[in-house]
C-alpha positions as CSV (number, residue, x, y, z in Angstrom):
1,X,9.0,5.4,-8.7
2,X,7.3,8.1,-10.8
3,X,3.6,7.0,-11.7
4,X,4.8,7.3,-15.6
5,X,7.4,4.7,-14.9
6,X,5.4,2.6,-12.5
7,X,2.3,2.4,-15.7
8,X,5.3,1.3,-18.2
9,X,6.4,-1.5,-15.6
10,X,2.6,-2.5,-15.4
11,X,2.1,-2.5,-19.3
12,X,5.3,-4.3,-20.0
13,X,4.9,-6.7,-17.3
14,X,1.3,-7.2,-18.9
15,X,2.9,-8.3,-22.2
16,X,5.8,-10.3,-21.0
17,X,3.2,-12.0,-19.1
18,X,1.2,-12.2,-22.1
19,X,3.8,-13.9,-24.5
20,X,4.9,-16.5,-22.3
21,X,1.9,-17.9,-21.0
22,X,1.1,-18.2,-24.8
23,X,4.2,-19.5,-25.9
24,X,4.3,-22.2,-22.8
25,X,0.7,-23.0,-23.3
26,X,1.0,-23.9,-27.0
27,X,3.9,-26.0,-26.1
28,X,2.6,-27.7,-23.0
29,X,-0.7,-28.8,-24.6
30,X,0.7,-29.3,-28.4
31,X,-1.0,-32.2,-28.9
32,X,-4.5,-30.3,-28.4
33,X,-3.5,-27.6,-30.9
34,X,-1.3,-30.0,-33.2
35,X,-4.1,-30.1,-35.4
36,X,-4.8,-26.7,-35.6
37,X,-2.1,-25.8,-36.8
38,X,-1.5,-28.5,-39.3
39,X,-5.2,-27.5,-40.6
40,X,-4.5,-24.4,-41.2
41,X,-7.6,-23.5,-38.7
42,X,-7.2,-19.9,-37.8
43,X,-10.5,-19.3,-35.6
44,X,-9.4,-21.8,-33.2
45,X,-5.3,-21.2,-33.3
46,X,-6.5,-17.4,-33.1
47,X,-9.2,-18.6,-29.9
48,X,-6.8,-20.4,-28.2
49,X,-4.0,-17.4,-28.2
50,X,-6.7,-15.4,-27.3
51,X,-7.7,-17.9,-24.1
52,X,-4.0,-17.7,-23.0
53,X,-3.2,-14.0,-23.2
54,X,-6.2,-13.4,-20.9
55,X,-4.6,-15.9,-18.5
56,X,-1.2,-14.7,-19.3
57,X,-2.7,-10.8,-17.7
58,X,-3.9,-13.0,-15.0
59,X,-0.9,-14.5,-14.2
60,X,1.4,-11.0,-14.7
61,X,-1.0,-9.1,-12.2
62,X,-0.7,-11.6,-9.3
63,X,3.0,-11.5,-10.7
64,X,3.1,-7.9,-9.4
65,X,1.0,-7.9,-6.9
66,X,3.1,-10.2,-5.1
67,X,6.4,-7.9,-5.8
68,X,4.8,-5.1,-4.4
69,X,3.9,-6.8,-1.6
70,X,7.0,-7.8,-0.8
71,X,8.9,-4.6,-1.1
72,X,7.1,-3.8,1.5
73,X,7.5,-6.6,3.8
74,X,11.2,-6.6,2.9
75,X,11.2,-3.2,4.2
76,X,9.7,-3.8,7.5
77,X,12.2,-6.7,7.3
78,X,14.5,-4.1,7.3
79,X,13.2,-2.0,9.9
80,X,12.7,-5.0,12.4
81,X,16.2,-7.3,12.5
82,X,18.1,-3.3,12.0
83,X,20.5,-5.2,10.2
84,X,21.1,-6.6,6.2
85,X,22.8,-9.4,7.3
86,X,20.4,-10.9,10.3
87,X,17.6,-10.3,7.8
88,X,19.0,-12.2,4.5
89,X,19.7,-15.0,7.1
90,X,16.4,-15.4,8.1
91,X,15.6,-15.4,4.4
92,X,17.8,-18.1,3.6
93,X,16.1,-20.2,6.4
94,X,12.3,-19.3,4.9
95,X,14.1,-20.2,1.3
96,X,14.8,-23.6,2.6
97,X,11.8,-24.0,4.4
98,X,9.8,-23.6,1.3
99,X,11.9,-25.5,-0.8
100,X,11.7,-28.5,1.6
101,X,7.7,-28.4,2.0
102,X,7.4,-27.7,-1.8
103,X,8.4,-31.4,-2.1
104,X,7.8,-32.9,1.0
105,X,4.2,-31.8,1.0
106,X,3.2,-32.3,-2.5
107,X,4.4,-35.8,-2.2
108,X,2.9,-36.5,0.8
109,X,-0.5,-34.8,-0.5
110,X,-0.8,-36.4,-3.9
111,X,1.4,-38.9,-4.5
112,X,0.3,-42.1,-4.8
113,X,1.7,-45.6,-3.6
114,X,4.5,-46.5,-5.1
115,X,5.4,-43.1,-6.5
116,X,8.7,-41.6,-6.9
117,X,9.9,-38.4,-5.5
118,X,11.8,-37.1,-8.5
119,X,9.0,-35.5,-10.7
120,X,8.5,-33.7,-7.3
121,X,11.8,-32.7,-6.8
122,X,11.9,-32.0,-10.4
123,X,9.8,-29.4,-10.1
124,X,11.3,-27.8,-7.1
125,X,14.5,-27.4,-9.0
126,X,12.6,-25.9,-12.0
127,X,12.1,-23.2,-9.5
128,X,15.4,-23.2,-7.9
129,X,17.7,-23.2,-11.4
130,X,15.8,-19.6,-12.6
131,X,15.8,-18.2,-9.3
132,X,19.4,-18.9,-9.1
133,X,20.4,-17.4,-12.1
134,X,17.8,-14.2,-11.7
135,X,19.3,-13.4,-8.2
136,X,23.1,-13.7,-10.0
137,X,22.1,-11.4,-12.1
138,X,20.7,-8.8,-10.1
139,X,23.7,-8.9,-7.6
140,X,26.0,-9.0,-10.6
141,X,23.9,-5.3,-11.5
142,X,23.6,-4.3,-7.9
143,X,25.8,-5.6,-5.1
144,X,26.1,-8.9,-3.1
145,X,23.8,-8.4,-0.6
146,X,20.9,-7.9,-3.4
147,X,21.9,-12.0,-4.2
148,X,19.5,-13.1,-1.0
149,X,16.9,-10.6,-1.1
150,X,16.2,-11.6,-5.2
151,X,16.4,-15.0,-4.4
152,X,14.1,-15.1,-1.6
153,X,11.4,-13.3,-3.8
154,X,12.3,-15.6,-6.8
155,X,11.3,-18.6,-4.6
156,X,9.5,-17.9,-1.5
157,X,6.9,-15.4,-3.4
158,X,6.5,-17.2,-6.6
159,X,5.5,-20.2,-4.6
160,X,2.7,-17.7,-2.8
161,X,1.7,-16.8,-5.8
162,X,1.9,-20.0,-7.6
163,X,0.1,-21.7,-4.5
164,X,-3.5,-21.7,-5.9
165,X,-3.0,-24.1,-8.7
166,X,-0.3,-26.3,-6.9
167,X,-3.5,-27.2,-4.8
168,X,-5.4,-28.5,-7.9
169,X,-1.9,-30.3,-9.0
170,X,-3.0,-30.1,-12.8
171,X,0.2,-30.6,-14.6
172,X,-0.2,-28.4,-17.5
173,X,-1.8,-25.7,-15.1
174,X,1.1,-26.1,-12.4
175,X,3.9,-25.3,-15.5
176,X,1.9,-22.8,-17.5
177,X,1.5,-20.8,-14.5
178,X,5.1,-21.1,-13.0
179,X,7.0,-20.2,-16.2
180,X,4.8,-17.3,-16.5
181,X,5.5,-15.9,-12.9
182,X,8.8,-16.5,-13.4
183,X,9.1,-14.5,-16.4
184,X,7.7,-11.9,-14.9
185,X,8.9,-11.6,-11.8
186,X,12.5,-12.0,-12.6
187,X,11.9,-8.6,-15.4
188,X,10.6,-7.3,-12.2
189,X,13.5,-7.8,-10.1
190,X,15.8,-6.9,-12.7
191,X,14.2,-4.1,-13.9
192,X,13.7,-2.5,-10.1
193,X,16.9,-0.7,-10.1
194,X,16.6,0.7,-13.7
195,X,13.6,2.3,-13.1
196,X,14.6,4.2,-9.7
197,X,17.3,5.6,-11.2
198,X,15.2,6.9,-14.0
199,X,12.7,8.2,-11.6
200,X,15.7,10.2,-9.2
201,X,16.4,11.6,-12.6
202,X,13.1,12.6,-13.6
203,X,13.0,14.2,-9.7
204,X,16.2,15.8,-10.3
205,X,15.1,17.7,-13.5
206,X,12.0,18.6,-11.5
207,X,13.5,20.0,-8.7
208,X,16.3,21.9,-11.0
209,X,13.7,23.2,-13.3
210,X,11.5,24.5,-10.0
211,X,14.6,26.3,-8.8
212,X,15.4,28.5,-11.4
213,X,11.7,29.4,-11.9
214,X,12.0,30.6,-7.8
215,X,14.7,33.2,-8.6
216,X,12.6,34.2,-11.6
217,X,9.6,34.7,-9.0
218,X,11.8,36.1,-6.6
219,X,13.5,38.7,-9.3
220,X,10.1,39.8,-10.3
221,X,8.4,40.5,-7.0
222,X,11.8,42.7,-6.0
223,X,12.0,44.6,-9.2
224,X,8.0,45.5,-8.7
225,X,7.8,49.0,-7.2
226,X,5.8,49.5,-3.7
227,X,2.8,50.3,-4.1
228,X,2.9,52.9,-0.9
């Protein structure tokens, strides 16, 4: 990926990051802002957009750290099992894995006597339904072995990245921050394939532009006459 394609993944990220965490956070906490808006206050409306975009940039740069972190242990993945089909299996396993503790855990960490396990598995499918649907699409771009691979970063590494505020368990902070790595990282995963093709292009038009500039070179220094 060329470094003019990688800032315009950044920056775009940055805002897709941006809008949802506002749109989710306006919705999420409307009662807090009801009145803001039925006031007519534009301070605190513009204060409060203003307090989610920064979390919003937050939210997209962890998104994207974690993406680029695991291109590269997918590629070492790769590199270790020597084989696609070994290595999307041991994804699926680590899928499940996480899936499982996502609810078991939580439950068993903060639920309280007499609680039900659906709001907990409610959330765990919150997860699963987008990933889903993300890792469709990109095989549906791609190829079927792409399917596991998406998924696996859908789940596995939103959950990484989500982890610090599933400790707290604050509702609104748990959803706010999972719709917003979602967001981003399935642009991400979509996007991937997009943009290395754009970048072998923008290598091919290098290269072909160097090439003819050799021959010119190369022309020039054999019409020259010797100088002995």
């Amino acid at each position: 990926m060329t470094s003019r394609i990688w800032v315009r993944l950044f920056m775009t990220t940055l805002l897709i990051g941006a809008i949802t965490t506002a749109i989710v956070g306006f919705i999420i906490n409307w009662n807090e802002y009801v009145n803001y808006f039925a006031d007519f206050r534009i301070i605190n409306i513009l204060s409060a957009l203003f307090w989610f975009i920064l979390w919003g940039f937050l939210y997209s740069v962890i998104s994207q750290m974690g993406f680029f972190a695991y291109l590269t242990v997918h590629r070492f993945g790769l590199g270790i099992f020597k084989s696609v089909s070994l290595w999307n299996g041991v994804q699926v396993v680590i899928i499940l894995f996480v899936l499982f503790d996502l609810v078991y855990l939580r439950y068993e960490t903060f639920a309280k006597s007499g609680d039900s396990l659906l709001p907990y598995i409610v959330l765990a499918v919150l997860l699963l339904i987008p990933a889903l649907v993300t890792a469709w699409f990109k095989a549906k771009q791609t190829n079927r072995e792409a399917f596991i691979p998406a998924l696996f970063f859908m789940i596995v590494v939103t959950v990484i990245e989500w982890f610090p505020v599933l400790r707290v368990n604050e509702h609104s902070w748990v959803y706010l921050m999972l719709f917003s790595l979602l967001a981003c990282n399935a642009y991400q995963i979509l996007i991937l394939h997009k943009l290395n093709m754009q970048s072998q292009q923008v290598r091919q038009r290098i290269e072909s532009n160097r090439v003819p500039n050799k021959k010119t070179n190369a022309q020039k220094k054999s019409s020259k006459k010797p100088s002995i």
